[in-house]
BALOBA-1460 file (C-alpha; in Angstrom, 3 decimals):
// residues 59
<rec num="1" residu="x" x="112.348" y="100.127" z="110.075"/>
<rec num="2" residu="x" x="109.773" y="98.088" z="108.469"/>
<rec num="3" residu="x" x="107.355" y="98.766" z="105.649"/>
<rec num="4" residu="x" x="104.211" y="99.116" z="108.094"/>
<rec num="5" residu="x" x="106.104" y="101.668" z="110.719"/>
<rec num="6" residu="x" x="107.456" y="103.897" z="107.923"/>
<rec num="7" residu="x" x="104.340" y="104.013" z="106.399"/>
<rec num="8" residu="x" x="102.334" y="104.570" z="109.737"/>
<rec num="9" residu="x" x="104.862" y="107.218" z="110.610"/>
<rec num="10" residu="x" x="103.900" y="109.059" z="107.363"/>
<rec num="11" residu="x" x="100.486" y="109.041" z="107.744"/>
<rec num="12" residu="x" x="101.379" y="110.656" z="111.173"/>
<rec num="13" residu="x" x="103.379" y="113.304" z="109.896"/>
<rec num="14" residu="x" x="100.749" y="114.130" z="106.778"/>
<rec num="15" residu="x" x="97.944" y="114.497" z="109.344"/>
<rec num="16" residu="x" x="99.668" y="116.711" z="111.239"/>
<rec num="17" residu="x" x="100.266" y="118.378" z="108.594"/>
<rec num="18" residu="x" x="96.607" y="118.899" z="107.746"/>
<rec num="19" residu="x" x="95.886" y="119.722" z="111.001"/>
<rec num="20" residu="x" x="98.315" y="122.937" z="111.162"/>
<rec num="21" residu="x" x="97.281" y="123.799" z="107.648"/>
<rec num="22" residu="x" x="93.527" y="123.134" z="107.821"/>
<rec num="23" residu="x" x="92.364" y="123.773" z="111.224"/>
<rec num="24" residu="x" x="95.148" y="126.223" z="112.750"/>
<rec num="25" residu="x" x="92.484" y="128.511" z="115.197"/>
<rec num="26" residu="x" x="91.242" y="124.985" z="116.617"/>
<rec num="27" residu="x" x="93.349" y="122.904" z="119.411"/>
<rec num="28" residu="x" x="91.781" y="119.911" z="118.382"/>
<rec num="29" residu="x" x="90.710" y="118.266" z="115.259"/>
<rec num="30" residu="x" x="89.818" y="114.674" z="113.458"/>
<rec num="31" residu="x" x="93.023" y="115.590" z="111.719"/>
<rec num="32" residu="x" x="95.007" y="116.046" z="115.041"/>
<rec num="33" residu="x" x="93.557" y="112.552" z="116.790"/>
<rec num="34" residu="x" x="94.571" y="110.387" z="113.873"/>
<rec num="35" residu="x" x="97.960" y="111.482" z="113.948"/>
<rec num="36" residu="x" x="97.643" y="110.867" z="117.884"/>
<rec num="37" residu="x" x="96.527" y="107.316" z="116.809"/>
<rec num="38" residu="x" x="99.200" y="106.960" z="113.666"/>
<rec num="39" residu="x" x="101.957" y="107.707" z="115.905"/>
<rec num="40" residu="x" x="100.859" y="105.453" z="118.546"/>
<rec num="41" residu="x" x="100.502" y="102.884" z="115.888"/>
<rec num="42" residu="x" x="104.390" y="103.625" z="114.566"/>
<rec num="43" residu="x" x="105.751" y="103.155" z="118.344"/>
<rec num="44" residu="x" x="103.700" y="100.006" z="118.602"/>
<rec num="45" residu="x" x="105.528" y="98.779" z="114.845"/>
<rec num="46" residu="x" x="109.024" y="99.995" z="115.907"/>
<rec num="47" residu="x" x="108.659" y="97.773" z="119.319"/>
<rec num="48" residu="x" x="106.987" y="94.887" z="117.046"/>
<rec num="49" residu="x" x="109.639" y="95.318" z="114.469"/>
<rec num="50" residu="x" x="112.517" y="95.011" z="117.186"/>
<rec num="51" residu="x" x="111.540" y="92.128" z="119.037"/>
<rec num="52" residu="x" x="111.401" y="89.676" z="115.938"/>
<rec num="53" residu="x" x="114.748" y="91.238" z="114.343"/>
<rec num="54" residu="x" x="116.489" y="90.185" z="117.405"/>
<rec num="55" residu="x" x="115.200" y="86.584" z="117.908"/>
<rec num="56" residu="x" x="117.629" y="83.825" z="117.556"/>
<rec num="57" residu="x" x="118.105" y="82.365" z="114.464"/>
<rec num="58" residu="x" x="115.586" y="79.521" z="113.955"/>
<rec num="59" residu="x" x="116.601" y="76.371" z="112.753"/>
């Protein structure tokens, strides 16, 4: 996993986070969206991340 998905995948998880702690009587939230967006973002790295780890070997 590289630097940019594990830190997108955090930022998902913490705004969850403030989402259920924050805003639990609401079903959605700025909070809830950006982890939407951050998790969106991680799939996009992970996919990213994959297809240039398995390229063959320049020379």
């Amino acid at each position: 996993m590289s630097k940019s998905a594990a830190g997108l995948l955090i930022l998902a998880l913490l705004s969850g986070a403030v989402h259920f702690s924050l805003f639990e009587d609401t079903e959605i939230s700025l909070p809830l969206l950006g982890s939407g967006v951050f998790a969106v973002l991680f799939v996009l790295a992970l996919a990213a991340g994959r297809r240039i780890k398995f390229d063959p070997v320049l020379r």
